[in-house]
C-alpha positions as CSV (number, residue, x, y, z in Angstrom):
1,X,33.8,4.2,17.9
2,X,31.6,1.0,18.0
3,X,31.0,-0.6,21.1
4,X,32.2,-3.5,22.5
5,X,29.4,-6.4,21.4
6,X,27.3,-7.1,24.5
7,X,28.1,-10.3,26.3
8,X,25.2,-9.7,28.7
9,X,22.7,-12.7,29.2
10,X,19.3,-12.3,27.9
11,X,17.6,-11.0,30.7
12,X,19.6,-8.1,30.9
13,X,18.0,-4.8,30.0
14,X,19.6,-2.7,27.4
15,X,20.6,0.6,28.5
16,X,19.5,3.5,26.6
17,X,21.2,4.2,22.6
18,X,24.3,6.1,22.3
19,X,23.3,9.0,20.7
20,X,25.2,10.2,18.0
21,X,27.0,13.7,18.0
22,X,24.6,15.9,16.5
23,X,23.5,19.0,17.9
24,X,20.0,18.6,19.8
25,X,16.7,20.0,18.2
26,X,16.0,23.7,19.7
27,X,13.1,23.8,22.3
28,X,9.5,24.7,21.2
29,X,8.2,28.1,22.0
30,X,5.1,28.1,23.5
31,X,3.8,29.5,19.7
32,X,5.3,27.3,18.0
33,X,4.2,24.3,20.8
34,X,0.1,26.0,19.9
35,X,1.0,25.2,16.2
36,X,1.8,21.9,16.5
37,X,-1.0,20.7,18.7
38,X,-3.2,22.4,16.7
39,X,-1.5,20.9,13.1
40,X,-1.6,17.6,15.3
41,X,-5.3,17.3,16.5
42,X,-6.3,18.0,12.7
43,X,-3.9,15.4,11.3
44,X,-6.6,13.1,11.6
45,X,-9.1,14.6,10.0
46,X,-6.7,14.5,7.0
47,X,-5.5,11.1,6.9
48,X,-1.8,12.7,8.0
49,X,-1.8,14.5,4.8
50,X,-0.9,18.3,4.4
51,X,-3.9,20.1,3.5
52,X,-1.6,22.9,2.4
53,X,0.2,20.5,0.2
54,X,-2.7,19.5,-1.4
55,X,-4.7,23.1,-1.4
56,X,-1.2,24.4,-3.0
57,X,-1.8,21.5,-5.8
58,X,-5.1,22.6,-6.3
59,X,-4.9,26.3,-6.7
60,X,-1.8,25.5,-9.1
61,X,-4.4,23.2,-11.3
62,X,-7.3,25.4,-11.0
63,X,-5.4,29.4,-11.4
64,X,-3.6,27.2,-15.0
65,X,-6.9,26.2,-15.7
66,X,-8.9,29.4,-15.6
67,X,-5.6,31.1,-17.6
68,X,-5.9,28.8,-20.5
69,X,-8.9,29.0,-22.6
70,X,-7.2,26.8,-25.3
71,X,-6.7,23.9,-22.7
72,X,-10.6,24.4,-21.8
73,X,-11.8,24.5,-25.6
74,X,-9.7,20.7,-25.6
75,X,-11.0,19.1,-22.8
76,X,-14.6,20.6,-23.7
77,X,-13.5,18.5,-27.1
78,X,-12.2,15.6,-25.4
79,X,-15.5,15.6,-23.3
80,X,-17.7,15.7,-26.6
81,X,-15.7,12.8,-28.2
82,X,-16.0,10.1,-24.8
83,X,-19.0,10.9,-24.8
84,X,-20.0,9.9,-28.2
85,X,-18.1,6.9,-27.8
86,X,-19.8,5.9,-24.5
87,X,-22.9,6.1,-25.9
88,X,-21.5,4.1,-29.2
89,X,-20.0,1.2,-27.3
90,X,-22.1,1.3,-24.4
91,X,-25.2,1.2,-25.9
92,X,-24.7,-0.6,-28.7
93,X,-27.2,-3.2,-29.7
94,X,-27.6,-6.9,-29.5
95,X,-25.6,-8.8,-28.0
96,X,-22.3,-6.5,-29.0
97,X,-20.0,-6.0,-26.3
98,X,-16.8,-4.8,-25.3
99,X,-13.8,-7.3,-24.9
100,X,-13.1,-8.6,-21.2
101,X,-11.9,-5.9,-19.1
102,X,-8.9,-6.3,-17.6
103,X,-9.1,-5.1,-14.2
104,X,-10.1,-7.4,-11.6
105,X,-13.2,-5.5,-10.3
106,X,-14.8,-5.6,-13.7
107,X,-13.0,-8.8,-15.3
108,X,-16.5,-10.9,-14.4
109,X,-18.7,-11.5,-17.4
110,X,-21.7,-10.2,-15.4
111,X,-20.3,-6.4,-16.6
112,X,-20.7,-7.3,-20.0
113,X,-24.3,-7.1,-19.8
114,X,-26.9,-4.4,-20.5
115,X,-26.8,-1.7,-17.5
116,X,-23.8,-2.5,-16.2
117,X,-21.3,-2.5,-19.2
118,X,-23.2,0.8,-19.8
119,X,-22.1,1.9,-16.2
120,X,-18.3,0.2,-16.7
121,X,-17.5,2.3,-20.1
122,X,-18.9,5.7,-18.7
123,X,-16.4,4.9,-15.7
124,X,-13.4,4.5,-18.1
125,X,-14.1,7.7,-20.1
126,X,-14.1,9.4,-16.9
127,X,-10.6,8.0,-16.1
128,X,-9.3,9.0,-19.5
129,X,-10.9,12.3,-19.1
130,X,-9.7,13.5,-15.9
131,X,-6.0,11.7,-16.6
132,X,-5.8,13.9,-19.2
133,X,-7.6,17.1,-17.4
134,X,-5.3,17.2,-14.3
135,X,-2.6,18.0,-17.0
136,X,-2.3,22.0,-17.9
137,X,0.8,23.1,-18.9
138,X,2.5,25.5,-16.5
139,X,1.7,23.3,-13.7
140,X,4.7,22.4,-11.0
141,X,5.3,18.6,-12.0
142,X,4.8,18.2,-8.0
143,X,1.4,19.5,-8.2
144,X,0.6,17.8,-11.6
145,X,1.8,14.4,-10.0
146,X,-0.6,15.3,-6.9
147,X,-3.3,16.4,-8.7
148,X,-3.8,13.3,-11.2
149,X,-2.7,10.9,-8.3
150,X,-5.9,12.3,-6.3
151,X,-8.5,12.6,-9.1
152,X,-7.6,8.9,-9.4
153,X,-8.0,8.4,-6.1
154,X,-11.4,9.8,-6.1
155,X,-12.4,7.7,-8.9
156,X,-11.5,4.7,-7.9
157,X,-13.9,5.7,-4.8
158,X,-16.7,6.4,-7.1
159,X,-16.2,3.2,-9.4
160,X,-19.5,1.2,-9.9
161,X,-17.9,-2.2,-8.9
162,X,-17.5,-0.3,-5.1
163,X,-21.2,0.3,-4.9
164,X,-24.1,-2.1,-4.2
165,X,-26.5,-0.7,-6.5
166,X,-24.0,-0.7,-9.4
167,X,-22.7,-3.8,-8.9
168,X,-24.1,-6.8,-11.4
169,X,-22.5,-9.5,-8.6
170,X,-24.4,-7.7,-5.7
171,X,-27.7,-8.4,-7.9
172,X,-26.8,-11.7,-8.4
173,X,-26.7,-12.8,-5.1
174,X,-29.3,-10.7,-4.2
175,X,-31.5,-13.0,-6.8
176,X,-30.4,-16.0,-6.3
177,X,-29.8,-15.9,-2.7
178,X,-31.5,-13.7,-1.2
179,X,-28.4,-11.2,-0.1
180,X,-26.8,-13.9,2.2
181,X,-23.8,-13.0,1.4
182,X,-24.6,-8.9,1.4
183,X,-26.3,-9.7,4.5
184,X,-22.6,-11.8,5.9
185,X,-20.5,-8.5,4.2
186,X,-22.3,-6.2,6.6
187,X,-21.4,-7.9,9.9
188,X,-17.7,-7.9,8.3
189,X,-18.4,-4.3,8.0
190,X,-19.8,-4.2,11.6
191,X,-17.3,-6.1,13.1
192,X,-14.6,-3.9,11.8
193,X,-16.1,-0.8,12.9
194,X,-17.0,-2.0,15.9
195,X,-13.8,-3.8,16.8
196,X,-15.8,-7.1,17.9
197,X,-14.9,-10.3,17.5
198,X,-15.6,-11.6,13.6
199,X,-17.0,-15.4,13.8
200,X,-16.3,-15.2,10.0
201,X,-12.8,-14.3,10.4
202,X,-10.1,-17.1,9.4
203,X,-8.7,-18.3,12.6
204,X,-5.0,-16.6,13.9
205,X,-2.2,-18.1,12.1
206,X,1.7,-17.7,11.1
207,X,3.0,-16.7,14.6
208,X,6.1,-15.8,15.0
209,X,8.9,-18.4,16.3
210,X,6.1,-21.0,15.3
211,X,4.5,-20.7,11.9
212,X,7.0,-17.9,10.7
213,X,10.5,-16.9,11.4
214,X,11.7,-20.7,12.2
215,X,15.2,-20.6,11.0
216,X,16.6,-22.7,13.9
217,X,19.6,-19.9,14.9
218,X,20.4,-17.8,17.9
219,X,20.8,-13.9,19.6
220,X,24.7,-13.7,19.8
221,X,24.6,-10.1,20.1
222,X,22.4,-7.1,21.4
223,X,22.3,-3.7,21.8
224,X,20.1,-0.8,22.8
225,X,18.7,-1.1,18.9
226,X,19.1,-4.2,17.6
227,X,19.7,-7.6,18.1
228,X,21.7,-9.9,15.6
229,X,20.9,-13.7,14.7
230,X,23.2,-16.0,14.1
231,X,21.7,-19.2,12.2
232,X,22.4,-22.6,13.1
233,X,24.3,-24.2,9.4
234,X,22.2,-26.7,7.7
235,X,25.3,-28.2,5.6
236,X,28.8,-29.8,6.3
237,X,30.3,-27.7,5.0
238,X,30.2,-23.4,4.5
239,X,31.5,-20.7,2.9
240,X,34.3,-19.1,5.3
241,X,33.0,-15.3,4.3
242,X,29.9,-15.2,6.4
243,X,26.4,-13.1,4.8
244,X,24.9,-10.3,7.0
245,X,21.9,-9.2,6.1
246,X,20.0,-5.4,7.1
247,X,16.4,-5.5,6.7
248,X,14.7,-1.9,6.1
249,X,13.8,-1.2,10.0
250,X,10.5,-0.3,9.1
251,X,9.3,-3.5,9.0
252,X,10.2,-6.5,11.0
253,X,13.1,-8.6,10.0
254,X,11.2,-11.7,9.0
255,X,9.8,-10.8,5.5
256,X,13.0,-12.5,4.5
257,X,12.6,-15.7,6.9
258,X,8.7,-16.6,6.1
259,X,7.4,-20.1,6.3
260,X,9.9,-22.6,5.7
261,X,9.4,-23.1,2.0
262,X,9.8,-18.9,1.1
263,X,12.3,-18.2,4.0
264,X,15.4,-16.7,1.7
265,X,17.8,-17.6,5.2
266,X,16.9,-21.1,5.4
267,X,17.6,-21.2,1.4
268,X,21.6,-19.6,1.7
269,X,22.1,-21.6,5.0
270,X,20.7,-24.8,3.0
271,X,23.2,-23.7,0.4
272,X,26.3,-23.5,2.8
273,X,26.4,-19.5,3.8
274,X,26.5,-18.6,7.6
275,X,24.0,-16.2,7.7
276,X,23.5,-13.2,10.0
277,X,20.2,-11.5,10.4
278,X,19.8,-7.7,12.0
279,X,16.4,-7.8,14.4
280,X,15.6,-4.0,14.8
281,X,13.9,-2.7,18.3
282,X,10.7,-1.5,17.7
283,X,11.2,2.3,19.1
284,X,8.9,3.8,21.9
285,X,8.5,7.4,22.7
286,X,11.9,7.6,24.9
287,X,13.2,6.9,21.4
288,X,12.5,10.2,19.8
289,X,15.5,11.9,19.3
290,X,17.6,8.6,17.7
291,X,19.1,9.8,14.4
292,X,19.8,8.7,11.1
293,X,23.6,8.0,13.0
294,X,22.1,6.0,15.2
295,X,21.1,3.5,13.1
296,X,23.8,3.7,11.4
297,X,26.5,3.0,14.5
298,X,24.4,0.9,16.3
299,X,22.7,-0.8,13.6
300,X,25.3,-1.8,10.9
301,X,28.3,-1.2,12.1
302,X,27.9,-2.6,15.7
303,X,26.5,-5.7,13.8
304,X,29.4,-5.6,11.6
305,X,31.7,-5.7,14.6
306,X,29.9,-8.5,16.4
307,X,30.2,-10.6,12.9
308,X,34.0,-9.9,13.3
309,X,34.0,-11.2,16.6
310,X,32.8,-14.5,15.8
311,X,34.6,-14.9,13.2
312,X,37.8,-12.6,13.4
313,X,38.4,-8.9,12.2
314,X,39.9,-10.5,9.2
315,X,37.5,-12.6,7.7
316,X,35.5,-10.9,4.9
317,X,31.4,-10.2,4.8
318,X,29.3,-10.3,2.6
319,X,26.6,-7.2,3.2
320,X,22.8,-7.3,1.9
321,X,20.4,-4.8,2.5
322,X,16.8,-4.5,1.5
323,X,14.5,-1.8,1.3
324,X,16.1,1.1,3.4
325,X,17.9,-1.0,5.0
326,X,19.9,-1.4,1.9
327,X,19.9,2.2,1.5
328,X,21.4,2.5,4.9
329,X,23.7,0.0,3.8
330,X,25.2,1.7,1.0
331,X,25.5,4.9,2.6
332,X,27.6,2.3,5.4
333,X,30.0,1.0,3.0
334,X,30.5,4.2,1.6
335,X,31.9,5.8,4.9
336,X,33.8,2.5,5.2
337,X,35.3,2.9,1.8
338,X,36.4,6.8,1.9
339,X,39.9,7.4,2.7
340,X,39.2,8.7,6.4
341,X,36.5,5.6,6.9
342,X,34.9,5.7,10.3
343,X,36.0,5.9,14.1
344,X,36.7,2.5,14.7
345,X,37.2,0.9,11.6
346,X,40.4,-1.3,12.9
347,X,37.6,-3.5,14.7
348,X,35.6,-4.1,11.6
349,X,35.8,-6.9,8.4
350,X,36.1,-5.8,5.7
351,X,33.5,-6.2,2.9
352,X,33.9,-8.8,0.1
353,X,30.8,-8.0,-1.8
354,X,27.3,-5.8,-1.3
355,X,23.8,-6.6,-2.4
356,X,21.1,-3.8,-2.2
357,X,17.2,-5.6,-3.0
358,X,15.0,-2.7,-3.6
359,X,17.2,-0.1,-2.1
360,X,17.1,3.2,-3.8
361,X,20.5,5.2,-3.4
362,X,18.6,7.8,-5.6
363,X,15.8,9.7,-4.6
364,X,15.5,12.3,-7.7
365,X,12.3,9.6,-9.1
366,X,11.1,8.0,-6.1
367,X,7.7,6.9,-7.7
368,X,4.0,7.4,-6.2
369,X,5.8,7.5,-2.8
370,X,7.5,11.2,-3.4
371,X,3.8,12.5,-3.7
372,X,3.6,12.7,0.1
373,X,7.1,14.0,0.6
374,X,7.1,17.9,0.4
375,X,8.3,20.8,3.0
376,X,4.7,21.3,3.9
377,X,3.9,17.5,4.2
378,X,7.4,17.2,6.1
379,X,6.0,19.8,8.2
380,X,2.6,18.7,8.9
381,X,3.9,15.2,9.8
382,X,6.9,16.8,12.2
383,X,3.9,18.2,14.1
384,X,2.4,14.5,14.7
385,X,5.5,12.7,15.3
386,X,7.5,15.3,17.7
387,X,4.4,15.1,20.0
388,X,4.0,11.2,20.0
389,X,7.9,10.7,19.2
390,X,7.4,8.7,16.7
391,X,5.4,7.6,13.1
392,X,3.7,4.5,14.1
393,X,2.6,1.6,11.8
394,X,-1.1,2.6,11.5
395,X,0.1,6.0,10.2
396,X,2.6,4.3,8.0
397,X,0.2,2.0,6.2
398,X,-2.2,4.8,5.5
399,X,0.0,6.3,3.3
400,X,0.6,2.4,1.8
401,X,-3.1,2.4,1.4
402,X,-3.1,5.9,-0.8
403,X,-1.0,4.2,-3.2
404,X,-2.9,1.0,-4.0
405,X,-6.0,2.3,-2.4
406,X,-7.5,0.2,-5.5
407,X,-6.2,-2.9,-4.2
408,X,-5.7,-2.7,-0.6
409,X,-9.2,-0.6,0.1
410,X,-11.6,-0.6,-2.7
411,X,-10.9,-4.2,-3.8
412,X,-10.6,-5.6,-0.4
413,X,-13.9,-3.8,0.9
414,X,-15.8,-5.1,-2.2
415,X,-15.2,-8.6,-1.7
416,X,-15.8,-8.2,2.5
417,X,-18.4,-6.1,2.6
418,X,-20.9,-6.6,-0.4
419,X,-20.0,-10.3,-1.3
420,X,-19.3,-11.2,2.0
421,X,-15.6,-12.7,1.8
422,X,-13.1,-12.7,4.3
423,X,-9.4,-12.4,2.7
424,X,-7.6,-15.7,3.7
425,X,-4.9,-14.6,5.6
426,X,-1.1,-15.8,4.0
427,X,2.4,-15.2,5.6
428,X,3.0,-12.2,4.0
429,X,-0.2,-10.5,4.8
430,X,0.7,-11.7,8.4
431,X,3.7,-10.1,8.4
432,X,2.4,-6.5,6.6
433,X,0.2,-6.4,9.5
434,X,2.9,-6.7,12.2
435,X,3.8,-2.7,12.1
436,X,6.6,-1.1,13.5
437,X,7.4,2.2,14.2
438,X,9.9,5.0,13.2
439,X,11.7,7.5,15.8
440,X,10.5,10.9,15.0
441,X,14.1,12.6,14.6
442,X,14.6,9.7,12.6
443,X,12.2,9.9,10.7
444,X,12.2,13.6,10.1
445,X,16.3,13.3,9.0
446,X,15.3,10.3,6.3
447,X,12.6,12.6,4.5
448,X,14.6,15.1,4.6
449,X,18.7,13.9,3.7
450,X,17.7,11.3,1.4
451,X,13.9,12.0,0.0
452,X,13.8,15.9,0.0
453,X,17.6,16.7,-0.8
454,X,18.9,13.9,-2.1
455,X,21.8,13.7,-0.3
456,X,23.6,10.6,-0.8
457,X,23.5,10.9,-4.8
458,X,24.6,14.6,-4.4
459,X,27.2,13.8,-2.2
460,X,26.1,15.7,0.3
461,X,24.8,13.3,3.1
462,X,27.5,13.1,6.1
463,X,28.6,10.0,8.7
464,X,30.3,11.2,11.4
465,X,31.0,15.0,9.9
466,X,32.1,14.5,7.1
467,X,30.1,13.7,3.4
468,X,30.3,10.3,1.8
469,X,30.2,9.5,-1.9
470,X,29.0,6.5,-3.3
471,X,31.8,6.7,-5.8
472,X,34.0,5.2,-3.4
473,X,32.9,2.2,-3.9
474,X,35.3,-0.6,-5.4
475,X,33.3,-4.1,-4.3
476,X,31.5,-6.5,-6.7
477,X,27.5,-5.2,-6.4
478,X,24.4,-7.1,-6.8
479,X,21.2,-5.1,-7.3
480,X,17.9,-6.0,-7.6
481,X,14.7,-4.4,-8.4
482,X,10.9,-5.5,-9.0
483,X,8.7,-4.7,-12.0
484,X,6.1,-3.3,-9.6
485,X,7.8,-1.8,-7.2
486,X,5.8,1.3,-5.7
487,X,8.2,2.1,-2.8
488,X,11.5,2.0,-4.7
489,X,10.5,1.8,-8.3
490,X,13.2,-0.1,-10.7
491,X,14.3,2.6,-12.5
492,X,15.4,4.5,-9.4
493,X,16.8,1.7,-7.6
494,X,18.6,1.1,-10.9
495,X,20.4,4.8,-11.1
496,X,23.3,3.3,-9.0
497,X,25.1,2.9,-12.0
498,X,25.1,6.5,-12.6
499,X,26.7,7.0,-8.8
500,X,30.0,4.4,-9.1
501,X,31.7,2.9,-11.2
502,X,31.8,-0.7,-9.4
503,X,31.4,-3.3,-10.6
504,X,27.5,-3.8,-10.8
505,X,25.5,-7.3,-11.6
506,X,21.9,-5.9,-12.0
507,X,18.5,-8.3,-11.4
508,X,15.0,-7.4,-12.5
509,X,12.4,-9.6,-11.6
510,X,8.5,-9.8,-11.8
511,X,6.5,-8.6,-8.9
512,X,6.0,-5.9,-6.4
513,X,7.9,-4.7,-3.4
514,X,7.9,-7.7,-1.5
515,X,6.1,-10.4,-3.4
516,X,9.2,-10.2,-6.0
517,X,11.7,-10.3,-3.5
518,X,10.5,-13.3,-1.8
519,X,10.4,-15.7,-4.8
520,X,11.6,-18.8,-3.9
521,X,13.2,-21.3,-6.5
522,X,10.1,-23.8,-7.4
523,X,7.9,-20.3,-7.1
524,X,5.0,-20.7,-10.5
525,X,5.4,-18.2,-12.9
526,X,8.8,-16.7,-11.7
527,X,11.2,-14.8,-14.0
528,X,13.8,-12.3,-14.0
529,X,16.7,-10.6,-16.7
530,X,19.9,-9.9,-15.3
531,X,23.2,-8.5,-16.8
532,X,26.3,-7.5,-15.2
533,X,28.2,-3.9,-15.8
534,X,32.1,-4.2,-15.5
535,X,33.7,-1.9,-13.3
536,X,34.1,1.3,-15.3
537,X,32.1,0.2,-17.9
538,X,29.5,2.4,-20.2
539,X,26.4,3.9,-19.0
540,X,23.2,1.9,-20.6
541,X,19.7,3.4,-20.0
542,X,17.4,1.7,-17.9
543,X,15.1,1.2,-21.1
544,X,17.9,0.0,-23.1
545,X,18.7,-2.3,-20.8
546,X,15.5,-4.0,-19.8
547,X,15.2,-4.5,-23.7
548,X,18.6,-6.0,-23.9
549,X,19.1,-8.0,-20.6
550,X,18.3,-11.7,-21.3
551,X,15.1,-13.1,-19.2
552,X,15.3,-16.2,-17.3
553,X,12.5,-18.6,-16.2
554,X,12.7,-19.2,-12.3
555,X,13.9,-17.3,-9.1
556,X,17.0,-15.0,-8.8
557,X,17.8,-16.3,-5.4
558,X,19.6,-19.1,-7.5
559,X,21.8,-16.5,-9.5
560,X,22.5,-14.5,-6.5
561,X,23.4,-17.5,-4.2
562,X,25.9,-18.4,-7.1
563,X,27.4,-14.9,-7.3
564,X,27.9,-14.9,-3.7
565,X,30.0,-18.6,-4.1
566,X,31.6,-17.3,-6.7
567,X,33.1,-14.2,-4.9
568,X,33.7,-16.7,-2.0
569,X,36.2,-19.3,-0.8
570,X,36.4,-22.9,-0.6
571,X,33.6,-24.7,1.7
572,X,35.4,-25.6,4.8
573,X,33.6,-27.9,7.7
574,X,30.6,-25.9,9.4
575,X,31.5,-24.6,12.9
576,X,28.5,-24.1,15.4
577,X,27.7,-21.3,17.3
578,X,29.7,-20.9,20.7
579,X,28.3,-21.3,23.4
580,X,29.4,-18.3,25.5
581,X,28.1,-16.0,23.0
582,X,24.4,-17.1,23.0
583,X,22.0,-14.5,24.5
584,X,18.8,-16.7,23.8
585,X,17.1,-18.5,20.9
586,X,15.8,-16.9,17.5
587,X,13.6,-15.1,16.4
588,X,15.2,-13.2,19.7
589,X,13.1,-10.9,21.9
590,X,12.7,-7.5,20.1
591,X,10.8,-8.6,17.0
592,X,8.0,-9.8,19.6
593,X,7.8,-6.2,20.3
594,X,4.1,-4.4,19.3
595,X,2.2,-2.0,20.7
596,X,-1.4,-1.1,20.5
597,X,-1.7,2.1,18.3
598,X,-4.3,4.8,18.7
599,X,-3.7,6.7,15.4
């Protein structure tokens, strides 16, 4: 049943989470305790990867391989004919050369000239040859995903653009002046190993509750796990049905309140919404053993209660959830909408409409991400998090860095470390580096229920006991995915309409993750297609649709903020906040939370 929302003034304490009623986790043996330090002290060494995941990988490739002499005699083939054209192209004569290539690290014209466009086109016939050797039929598509995701790892490591001696802009400086900027790249390099101060660094900026998260608004509620925002309106008048929003509680909540001019809650409480914003705790190790319930009952549905305090168990919400949080969402309005519902459920508003932004509900196709997500890589990080009790940021963004390791490593180092240029720092990379952590029961049941089995679109995964199905929902939808989304690719997200028969407005926009999610109207070189599915209505492949669905110039925070008037009721004069329920000023306390991490 949810709790009564706190009334307690700020400096109160919060007492520890009501755990959910799940059966504990049996006690080590002292075997199994030797295991798991020793699968823990090696983590490292890996970069949190399973090395039996990846040996498993290998031995699949290599035992294929060996078995097929036909699938030799092509790639022996393959090899012969990139070779020829290496030496067509690369060494052709004059002043020939190959059109500009369109990666960044060898877009310059500099790698158009004789050695270096040489160096560039034997680089690309190794990427076409090994894309095409990690592929032998027989092969577990697990371990044929693994294997071609790491040989392209290991080339990106190896391409010339990463290498001082390979690199044609290296050279140039080096001529014409004298390495100064080599010689500035490697006290970058020094001050990052080192950990001393960088003079070159660009001075600290977008702190939060100044620079970023500045929506003038205030704590109205708090528990042991979160604490919920209510924003201050910025019209005369508002929409009665108030907007609460779930951030994914792996990151902190302000993504979607930036600067001023990109925060999406200053844009709907400009537009006449009352806005509510979840803040999550960032977890410690007394946290360990919070579930997947947890965050369920004292995340959403607490929330949801404290929104029906302030504005009356009757008044409708409209829910939004991004990233897991909009996964954690769904699975929310699910249990709300299943003929039992939840414990509790006479205390809580109903639900007038719910928007998921890059939330998968399906985790068959989970993109680059589901490489890492294995029983033996479950495993191997069970053994790190159980000791610690919990994933922390640092091990988070490694696996972040495996999938654009070409962008957020190789890239990145090249321009620090061999030309000697310090990334300006924006609000979003301020905010990617303000980590936060993940319980480790938590974090164990999420892999597991959602990633590994699939739960939720089998119908499998269970609130309080008893499974919910996303089938029971009946309320208007919004989705919306990103073009280059490599935690919840657009396809995936998009399976929803294969798992209700809702009504379901779909968005697509360009961008990644989080750059096309925060894409403010006024926002250069914006776009999106969006079409809406009728309740009931026919099932329309993801490729058929993106072909079909009519593109629009601009930001979809406009068509969303219109959907959400639309399902809404008349603007009626803007109330503010009372008083008595005010525990302190936004951004609240628990989004200041960080801690120092060690691995």
């Amino acid at each position: 049943m949810p709790r009564k929302p706190s009334s307690a003034p700020a400096s109160t304490p919060p007492q520890a989470p009501h755990r959910a009623a799940r059966a504990p986790r049996p006690a080590e043996t002292p075997t199994q305790k030797l295991d798991r330090l020793a699968q823990a002290a090696a983590a490292p060494l890996t970069g949190g990867l399973s090395p039996v995941s990846l040996g498993l990988a290998a031995a699949d490739w290599a035992w294929h391989l060996a078995l097929s002499p036909g699938r030799r005699l092509e790639l022996a083939a393959l090899a012969m004919q990139l070779g020829r054209q290496h030496l067509a192209e690369g060494w052709a004569p004059g002043d020939e050369s190959p059109p500009p290539d369109e990666d960044p690290r060898f877009r310059h014209e500099a790698w158009a000239q004789w050695p270096y466009r040489q160096w560039r086109a034997g680089f690309r016939a190794a990427e076409t040859f090994w894309s095409e050797a990690t592929q032998v039929p027989g092969m577990t598509t697990h371990h044929a995903q693994l294997t071609h995701f790491f040989a392209r790892q290991w080339l990106d490591m190896l391409a010339p653009a990463n290498w001082p001696a390979t690199n044609p802009l290296v050279h140039q400086d080096l001529w014409h002046n004298g390495g100064a900027h080599l010689r500035q790249g490697l006290q970058n390099w020094l001050a990052d190993a080192t950990g001393t101060p960088d003079d070159n660094a660009p001075p600290q900026r977008f702190r939060v509750g100044h620079d970023v998260a500045v929506t003038p608004g205030k704590v109205v509620y708090r528990n042991a796990l979160i604490e919920l925002i209510r924003y201050t309106p910025q019209s005369a008048k508002v929409h009665p049905e108030p907007v609460l929003i779930v951030p994914s509680w792996i990151m902190k909540y302000y993504i979607l309140d930036l600067s001023p001019h990109n925060s999406m809650v200053r844009y709907l409480v400009q537009q006449g919404h009352t806005v509510y914003m979840l803040s999550w705790r960032n977890p410690d190790a007394r946290d360990a053993e919070l579930t997947m319930d947890d965050y369920l009952r004292l995340g959403v549905l607490d929330a949801l209660q404290a929104v029906g305090v302030q504005h009356g168990a009757d008044t409708p919400v409209h829910a939004m959830g991004y990233c897991l949080g909009g996964t954690l969402l769904a699975i929310a309005a699910a249990a709300l909408a299943r003929p039992q519902g939840v414990a509790g459920q006479d205390q809580l508003p109903p639900l007038r409409s719910l928007s998921l932004l890059a939330a998968q509900t399906d985790f068959s196709e989970p993109g680059e991400l589901g490489l890492f997500i294995d029983e033996g890589q479950i495993d191997w990080l069970d053994h790190t998090t159980r000791g610690q009790g919990y994933l922390s940021g640092k091990q988070m963004a490694g696996s972040f860095e495996f999938l654009h390791s070409r962008d957020l490593v190789w890239a990145r180092r090249m321009r620090e470390y061999l030309l000697g240029e310090r990334d300006q720092p924006n609000d979003l990379m301020a905010w990617n580096a303000d980590s936060t952590r993940m319980p480790a029961r938590m974090h164990h049941e999420y892999l597991t229920d959602l990633y590994l089995n699939n739960a939720l679109a089998r119908g499998s995964y269970r609130v309080e006991g008893r499974p919910v199905s996303l089938d029971d929902l009946h309320l208007p939808v919004f989705v919306v995915g990103t073009q280059r989304d490599h935690v919840s690719p657009w396809t995936s997200v998009y399976k929803l309409h294969h798992l209700c028969d809702a009504e379901i407005t779909f968005a697509l926009t360009n961008g990644g993750h989080n750059a096309g999610i925060i894409s403010e109207p006024g926002h250069a070189g914006r776009h999106y297609q969006m079409a809406t599915r009728p309740a009931h209505g026919p099932w329309i492949e993801a490729a058929d649709w993106a072909a079909s669905a009519p593109r629009h110039e601009g930001s979809w925070w406009s068509a969303w903020q219109a959907w959400l008037a639309a399902r809404s009721s008349a603007p009626q004069p803007a109330a503010q906040i009372p008083k008595a329920s005010v525990l302190c000023d936004a951004p609240g306390t628990y989004v200041l939370q960080r801690y120092r991490e060690k691995n």
